[in-house]
N, C-alpha and C positions, 0 to 999 in steps of 0.2 A: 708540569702545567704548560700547556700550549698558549703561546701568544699571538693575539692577533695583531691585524694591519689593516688600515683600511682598504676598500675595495676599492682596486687601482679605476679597472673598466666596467661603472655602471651596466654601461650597453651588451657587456659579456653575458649580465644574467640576466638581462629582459623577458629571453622566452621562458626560462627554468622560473622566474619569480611569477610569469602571468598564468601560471599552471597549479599553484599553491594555493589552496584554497584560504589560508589565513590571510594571502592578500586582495584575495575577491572584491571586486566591485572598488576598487582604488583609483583616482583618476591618475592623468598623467601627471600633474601638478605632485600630487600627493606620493604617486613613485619615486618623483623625483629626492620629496622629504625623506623616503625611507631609504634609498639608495643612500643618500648622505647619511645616515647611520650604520650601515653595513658595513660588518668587517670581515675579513679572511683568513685563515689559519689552514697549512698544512699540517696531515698526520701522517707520518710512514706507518706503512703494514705492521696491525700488531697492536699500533697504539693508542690509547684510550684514550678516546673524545672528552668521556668521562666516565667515573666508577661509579657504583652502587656506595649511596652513604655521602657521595659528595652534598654542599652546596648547589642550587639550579643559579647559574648566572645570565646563560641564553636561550635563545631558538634557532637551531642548528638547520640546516640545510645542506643536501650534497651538492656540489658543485661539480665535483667529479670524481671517479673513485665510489666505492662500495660500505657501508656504514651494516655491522651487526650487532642487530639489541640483545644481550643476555643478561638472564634472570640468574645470579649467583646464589648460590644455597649452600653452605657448610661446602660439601668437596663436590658437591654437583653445579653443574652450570647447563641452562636449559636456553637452548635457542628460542627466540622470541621472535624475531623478524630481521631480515635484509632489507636494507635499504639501500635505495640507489639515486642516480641524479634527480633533482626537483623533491627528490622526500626529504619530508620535515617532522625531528623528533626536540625532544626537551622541552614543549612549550608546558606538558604535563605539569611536573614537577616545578619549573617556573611559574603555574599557575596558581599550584595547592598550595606555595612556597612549604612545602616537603622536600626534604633532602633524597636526591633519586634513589628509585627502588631497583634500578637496573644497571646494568654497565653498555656501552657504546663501544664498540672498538671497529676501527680500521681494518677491513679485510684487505684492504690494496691500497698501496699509495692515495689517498683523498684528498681534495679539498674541500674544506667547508667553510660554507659562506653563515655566519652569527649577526643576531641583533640582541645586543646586551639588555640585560632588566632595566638599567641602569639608559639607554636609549629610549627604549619601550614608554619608560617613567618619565623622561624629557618632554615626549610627544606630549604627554600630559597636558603639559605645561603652555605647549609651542602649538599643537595642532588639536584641540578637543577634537575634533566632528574627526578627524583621522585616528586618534586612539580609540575614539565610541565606534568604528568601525573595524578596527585591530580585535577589539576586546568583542565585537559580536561575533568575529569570526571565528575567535578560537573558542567561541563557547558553543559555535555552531559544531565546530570541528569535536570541542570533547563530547557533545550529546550526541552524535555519529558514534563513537566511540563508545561510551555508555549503548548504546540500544545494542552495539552489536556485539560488548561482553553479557548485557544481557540476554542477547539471543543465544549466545552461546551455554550458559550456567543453566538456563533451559532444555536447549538440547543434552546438557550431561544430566538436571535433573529428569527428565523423559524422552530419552533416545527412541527414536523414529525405526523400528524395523518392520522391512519388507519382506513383504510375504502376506500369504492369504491371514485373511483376520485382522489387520493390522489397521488402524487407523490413523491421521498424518493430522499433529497437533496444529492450530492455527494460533496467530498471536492478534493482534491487534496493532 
């Protein structure tokens, strides 16, 4: 298990965090509340963020370095997505408090910059109108996410082919 630290230089990840859509619409005041929660952890090449089956403890962000989501299955492992700097996973699993479905691993040296469940739940406490803004964003961010698995299980149930006669499903 990787341990964090906190984040030395707020001002490091100002442009990476104003580009996140889970911190949208944050003032500077309220940056600065979540700056003060932020912590950092290296992973060398290879090594898991986190596995499939774990506990969700945060929301991950790259700092630097390269993050790959795989879906493990019995002896198969299915790439999922690369992520790179400013992309943010784990809020998922943090959210359903579901133990993750997937594994995270380090394709190159990383840094990632975490805000613990355990932060997240402070805010609660410390900043309402800042966690009612946290907690809209990432339910903006999963129904993003939802429409566009569901656009997808569409396209697998009624595949779009071209060619004469073919007609091009519409959604709503």
């Amino acid at each position: 298990m990787n341990s964090f630290v906190p984040l030395e230089s707020p001002g490091s990840v100002v442009s990476i965090l104003s580009q996140i859509s889970l911190f949208g619409g944050v003032t500077d005041s309220q940056q600065d509340t979540i700056f003060q929660r932020l912590e950092c952890g290296i992973f060398k090449k290879g090594q898991n963020v986190f596995k499939k089956g774990d506990e969700p403890s945060h929301i991950y962000i790259v700092k630097s370095g390269n993050v790959e989501l795989l879906i493990p299955d019995d002896d198969v492992v299915i790439e999922k997505k690369k992520l790179g700097v400013g992309e943010c996973f784990g809020y998922v699993a943090l959210m359903s408090m579901y133990k993750h479905t997937i594994t995270a691993v380090a394709i190159e040296d990383s840094e990632i910059i975490v805000l613990s469940r355990r932060a997240l739940h402070q805010l609660r406490y410390q900043d309402i109108e800042l966690f009612a803004l946290l907690m809209m964003n990432i339910a903006r961010e999963l129904a993003r996410r939802l429409r566009f698995t569901d656009n997808m299980l569409l396209d697998c149930l009624h595949p779009h082919e071209e060619g004469e006669g073919s007609s091009k499903i519409t959604r709503p």
